[in-house]
C-alpha positions in Angstrom: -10.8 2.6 31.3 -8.2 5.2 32.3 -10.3 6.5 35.3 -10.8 3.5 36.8 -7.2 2.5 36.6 -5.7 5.5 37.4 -5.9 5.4 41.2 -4.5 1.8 41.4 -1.7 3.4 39.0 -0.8 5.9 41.3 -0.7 3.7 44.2 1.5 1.2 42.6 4.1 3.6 41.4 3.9 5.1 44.7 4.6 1.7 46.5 7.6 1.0 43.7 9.6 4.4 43.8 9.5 4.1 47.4 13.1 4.2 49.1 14.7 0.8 49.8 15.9 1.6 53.2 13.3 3.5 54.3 9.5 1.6 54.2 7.1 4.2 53.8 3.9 2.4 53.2 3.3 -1.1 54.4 1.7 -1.7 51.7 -1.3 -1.1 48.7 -3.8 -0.1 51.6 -1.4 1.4 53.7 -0.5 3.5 50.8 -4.4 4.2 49.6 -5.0 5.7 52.9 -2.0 7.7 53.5 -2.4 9.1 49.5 -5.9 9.8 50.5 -5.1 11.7 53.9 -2.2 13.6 52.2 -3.9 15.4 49.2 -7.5 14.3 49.3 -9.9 11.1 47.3 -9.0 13.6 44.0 -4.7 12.8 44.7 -5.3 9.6 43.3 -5.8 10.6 39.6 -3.1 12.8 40.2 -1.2 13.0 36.5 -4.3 11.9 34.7 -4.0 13.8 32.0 -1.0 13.3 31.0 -1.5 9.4 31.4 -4.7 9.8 29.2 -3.0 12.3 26.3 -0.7 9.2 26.1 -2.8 6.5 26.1 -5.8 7.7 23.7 -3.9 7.9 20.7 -2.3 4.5 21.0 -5.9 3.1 21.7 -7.3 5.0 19.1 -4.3 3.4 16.7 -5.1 -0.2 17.7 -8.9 0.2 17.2 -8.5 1.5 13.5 -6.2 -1.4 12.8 -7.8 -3.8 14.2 -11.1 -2.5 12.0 -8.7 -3.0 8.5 -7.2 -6.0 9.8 -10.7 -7.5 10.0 -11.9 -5.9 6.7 -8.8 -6.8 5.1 -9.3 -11.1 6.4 -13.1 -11.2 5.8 -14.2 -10.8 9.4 -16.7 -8.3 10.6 -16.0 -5.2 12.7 -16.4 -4.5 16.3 
């Protein structure tokens, strides 16, 4: 899921920690491109890692509870 969020991630945070006085992208596409031209198609899993080492052990957490919770009420498992 990660990898195909990742770029959109990037380009959102980009567009949000941009100054207020100055606009340096006008906007997602804008943004996308100039990303792109800047550091190459690979800039925009820039920090991956790091995203992923965080998010996989929360996921992992919430799939193993989810699996007692069910046991524990009856239901069946994913």
């Amino acid at each position: 899921r990660k990898v195909t969020v990742a770029p959109s991630d990037m380009i959102r945070t980009k567009l949000m920690n941009q100054p207020t006085d100055v606009k340096l992208y006008d906007g997602f596409v804008d943004c996308a491109k100039k990303t792109v031209a800047e550091g190459g198609v690979l800039s925009l899993w820039r920090g991956f890692i790091p995203i992923w080492a965080r998010f996989a052990p929360q996921a992992t957490l919430q799939l193993l509870s989810i699996e007692v919770i069910y046991d524990v009420m009856g239901f069946k498992g994913i």
